[in-house]
C-alpha positions as CSV (number, residue, x, y, z in Angstrom):
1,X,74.3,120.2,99.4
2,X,76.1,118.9,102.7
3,X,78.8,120.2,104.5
4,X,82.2,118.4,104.1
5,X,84.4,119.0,106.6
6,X,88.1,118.0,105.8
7,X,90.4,117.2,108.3
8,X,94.5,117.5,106.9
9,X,97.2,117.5,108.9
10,X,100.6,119.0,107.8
11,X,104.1,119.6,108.8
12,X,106.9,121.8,106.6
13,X,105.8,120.4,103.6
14,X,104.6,123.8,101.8
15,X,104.7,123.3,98.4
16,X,103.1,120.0,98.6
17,X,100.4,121.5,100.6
18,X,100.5,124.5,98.4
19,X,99.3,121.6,95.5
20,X,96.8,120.4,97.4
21,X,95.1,123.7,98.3
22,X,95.4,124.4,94.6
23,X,93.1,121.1,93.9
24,X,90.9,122.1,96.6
25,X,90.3,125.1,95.2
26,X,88.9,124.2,92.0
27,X,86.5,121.9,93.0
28,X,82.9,121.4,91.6
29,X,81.8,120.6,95.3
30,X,81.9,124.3,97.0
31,X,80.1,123.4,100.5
32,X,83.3,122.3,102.3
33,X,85.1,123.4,105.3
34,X,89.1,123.1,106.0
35,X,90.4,122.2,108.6
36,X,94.1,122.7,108.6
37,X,96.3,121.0,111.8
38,X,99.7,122.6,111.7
39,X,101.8,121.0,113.7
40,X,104.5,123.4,114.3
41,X,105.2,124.2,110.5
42,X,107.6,126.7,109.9
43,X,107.9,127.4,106.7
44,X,104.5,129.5,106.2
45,X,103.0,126.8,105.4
46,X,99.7,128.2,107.7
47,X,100.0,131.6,105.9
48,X,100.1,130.0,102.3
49,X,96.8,128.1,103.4
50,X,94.9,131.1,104.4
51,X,96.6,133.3,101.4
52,X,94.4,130.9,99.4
53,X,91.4,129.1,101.6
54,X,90.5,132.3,104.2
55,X,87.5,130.7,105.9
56,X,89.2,127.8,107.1
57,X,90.2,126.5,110.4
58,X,93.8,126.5,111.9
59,X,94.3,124.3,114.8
60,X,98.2,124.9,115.9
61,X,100.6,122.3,117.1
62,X,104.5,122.3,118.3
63,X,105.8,119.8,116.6
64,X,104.6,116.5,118.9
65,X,101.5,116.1,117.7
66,X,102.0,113.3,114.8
67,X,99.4,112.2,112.8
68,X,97.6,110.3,115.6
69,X,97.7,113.7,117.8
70,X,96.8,115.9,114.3
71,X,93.3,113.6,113.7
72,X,92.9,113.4,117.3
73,X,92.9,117.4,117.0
74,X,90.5,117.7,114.1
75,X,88.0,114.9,115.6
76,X,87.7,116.7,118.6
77,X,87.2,120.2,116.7
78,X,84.0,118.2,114.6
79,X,82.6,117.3,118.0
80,X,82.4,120.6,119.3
81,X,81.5,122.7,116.2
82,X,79.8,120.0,114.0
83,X,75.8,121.5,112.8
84,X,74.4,118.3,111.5
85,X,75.3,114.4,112.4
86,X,74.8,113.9,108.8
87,X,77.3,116.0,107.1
88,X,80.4,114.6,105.8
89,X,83.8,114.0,106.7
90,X,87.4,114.0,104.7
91,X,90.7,112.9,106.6
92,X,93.1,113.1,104.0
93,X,97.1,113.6,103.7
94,X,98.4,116.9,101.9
95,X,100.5,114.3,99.1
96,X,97.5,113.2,97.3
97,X,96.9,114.6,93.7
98,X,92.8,114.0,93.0
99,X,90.4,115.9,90.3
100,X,88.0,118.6,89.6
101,X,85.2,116.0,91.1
102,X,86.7,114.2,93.7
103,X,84.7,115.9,96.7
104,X,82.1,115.7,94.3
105,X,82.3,112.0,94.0
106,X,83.2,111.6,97.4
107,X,80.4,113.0,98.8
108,X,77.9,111.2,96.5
109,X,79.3,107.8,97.3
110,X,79.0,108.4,100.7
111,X,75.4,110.6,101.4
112,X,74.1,107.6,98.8
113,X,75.7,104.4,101.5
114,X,74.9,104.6,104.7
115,X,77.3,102.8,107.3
116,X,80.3,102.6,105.5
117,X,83.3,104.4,104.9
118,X,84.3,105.2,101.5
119,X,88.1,104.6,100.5
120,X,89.4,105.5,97.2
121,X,91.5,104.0,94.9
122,X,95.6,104.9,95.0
123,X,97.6,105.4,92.2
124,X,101.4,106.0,92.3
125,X,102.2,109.2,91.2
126,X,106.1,107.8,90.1
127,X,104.8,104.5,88.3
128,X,100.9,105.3,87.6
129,X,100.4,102.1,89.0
130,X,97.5,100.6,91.3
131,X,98.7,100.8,94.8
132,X,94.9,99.6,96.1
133,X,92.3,100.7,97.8
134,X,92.1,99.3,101.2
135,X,94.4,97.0,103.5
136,X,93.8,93.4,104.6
137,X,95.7,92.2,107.6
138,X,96.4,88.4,108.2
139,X,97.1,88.4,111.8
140,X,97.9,85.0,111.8
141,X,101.6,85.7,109.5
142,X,100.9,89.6,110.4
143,X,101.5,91.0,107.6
144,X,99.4,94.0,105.6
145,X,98.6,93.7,101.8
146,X,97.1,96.4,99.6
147,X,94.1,95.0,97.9
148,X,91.0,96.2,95.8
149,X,88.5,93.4,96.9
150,X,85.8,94.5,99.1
151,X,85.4,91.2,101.1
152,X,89.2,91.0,102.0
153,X,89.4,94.7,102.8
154,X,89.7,95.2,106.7
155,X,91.8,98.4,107.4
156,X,93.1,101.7,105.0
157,X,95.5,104.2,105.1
158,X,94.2,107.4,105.2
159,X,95.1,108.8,102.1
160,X,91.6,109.9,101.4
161,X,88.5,108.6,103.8
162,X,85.2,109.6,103.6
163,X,83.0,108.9,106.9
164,X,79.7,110.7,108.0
165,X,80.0,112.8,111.7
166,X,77.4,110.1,112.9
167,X,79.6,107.1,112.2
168,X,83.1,109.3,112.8
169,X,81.5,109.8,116.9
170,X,80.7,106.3,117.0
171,X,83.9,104.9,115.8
172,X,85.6,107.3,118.6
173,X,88.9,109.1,119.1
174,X,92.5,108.0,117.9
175,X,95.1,107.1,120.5
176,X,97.9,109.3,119.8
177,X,99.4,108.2,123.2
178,X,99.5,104.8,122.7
179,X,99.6,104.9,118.8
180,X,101.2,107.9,117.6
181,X,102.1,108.3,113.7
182,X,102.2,105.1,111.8
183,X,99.4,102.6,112.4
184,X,96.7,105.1,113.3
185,X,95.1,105.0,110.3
186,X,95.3,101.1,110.8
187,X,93.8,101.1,114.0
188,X,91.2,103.6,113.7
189,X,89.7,101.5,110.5
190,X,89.9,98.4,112.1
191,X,88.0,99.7,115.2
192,X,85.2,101.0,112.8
193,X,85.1,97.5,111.1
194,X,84.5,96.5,114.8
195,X,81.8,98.7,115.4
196,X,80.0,97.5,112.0
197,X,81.0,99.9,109.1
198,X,82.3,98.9,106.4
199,X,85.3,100.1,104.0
200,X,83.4,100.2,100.9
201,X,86.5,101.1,97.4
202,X,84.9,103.8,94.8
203,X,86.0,102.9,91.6
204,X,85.1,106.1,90.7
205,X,87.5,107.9,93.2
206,X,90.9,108.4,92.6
207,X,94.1,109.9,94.0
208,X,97.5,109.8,93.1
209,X,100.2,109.3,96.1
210,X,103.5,110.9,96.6
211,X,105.4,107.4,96.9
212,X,108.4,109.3,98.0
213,X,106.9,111.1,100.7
214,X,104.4,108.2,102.4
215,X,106.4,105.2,103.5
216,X,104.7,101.5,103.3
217,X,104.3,100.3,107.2
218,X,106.0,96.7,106.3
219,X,108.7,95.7,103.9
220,X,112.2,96.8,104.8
221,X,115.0,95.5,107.0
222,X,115.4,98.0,110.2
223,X,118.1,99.2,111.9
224,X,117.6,99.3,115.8
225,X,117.2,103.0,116.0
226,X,113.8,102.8,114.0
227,X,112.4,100.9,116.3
228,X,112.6,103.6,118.7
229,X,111.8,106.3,116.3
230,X,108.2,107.7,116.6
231,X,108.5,108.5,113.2
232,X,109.0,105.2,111.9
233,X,106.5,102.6,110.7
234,X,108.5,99.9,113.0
235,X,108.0,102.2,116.0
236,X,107.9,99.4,118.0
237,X,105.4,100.7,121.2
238,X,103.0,101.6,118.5
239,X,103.2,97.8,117.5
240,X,103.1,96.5,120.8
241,X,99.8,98.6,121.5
242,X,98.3,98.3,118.0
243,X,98.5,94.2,118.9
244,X,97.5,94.3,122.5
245,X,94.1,96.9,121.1
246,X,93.1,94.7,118.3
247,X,94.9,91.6,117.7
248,X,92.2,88.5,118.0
249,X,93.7,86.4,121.6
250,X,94.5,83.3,119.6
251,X,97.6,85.4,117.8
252,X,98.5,87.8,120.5
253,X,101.1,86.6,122.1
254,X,102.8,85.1,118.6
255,X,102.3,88.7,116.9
256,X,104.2,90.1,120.3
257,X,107.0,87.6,120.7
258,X,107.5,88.6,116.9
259,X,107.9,92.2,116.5
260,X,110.6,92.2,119.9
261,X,112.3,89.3,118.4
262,X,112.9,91.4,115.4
263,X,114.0,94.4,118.0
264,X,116.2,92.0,119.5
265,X,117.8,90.6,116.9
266,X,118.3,94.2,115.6
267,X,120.0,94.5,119.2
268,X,122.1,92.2,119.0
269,X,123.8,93.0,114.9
270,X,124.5,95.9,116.6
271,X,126.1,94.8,120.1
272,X,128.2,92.5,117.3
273,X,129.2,95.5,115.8
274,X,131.1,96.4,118.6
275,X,132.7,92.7,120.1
């Protein structure tokens, strides 16, 4: 049995954490090793962990870390400390809800398909609907849909990913200088598309998601303040990065001229505001 390390960043969110770490604990799969990025919790949510999960790992944040900075964190830890290239890797968000054999299936999907990463299927945990299992971005009308097909399937959230060490040290670090919180997940996929793996949906493997607590990256009308938020999926230096990293050259300069049109326009309904 291989090792599995998990990578899960959290942030005052104890009792959904605490949920997690219940479902962790009860899993079939046994050869697995946490490793919790706290980024400046406090509300025990670090002592709750190791209350429960005592072997694991605590790397410590104050607060600025994000989720770009929190995977950054846990990559970097697997470098140093990992035993075998071949072992497996988790990065998952603490909202998820998954059964008794999801590392179990997790790790069989992905020790039996070499060069790919393995996304599972999302289910709302409000609705019980199908949110999808993977991402494909049209660069030409940017814009991001969920979707199940395999052929279409070009980036993922990070709700649940499983990657081998070997392929997580080729795809490389996350940029949490340039990129963050919202669309690392994004980027980091798409750069492993890049480098030839592939984001391969288990049918097999299913999570439910916190809808209320994970917010969808497009979709809403923004006020200008978000765009300046770090927390907010219409950060707009993340976009302007996130395009200028991957965007192909033929819709580079469109994609830019429209996310600061949309900061601009949100610029001016507010200098209106005021007149």
């Amino acid at each position: 049995m291989r090792k599995l390390y998990i990578i899960l960043p959290v942030h005052n969110r104890k009792s959904i954490t605490q949920e997690f770490v219940r479902l962790l604990k009860v899993q079939t799969y046994s050869n697995y090793h946490l490793i919790l990025i706290d980024d400046g919790s406090g509300d025990g949510t670090e002592e709750m962990v190791r209350s429960h999960i005592p072997s694991l790992t605590v790397i410590k944040g104050k607060g600025d870390w994000f989720w770009g900075g929190s995977i950054y964190q846990g990559i970097k830890y697997i470098k140093l400390n990992h035993s075998d290239l071949a072992d497996g890797v988790l990065i998952a968000n603490d909202d998820i809800i998954f059964d008794h054999e999801f590392l179990e299936k997790g790790a069989k999907a992905l020790f039996s398909k070499g060069g790919n990463i393995i996304v599972a299927s999302c289910y709302s945990q409000q609705t019980g609907r199908l949110l999808g299992s993977g991402v494909h971005a049209d660069w030409r009308n940017l814009t991001f849909i969920a979707s199940n097909e395999p052929d279409k399937i070009n980036c993922a959230t990070t709700n649940a990913l499983f990657v081998t060490v070997r392929d997580l040290l080729q795809i490389g670090d996350i940029h949490p200088k340039l990129i963050p919180h919202y669309l690392s997940d994004f980027e980091f996929t798409m750069r492993a598309c890049k480098k030839g793996l592939k984001l391969v949906p288990e049918p097999s493997l299913t999570v439910f998601v916190n809808e209320t607590t994970t917010r969808n990256i497009t979709g809403r009308v923004s006020g200008l303040f978000d765009y300046f938020n770090i927390r907010s999926p219409e950060y707009i230096v993340s976009w302007t990065f996130f395009i200028l990293m991957l965007c192909p050259a033929r819709y580079k300069y469109l994609n830019l001229c429209r996310i600061w049109y949309q900061v601009l326009t949100a610029a001016r309904r507010k200098a209106d505001r005021f007149l």
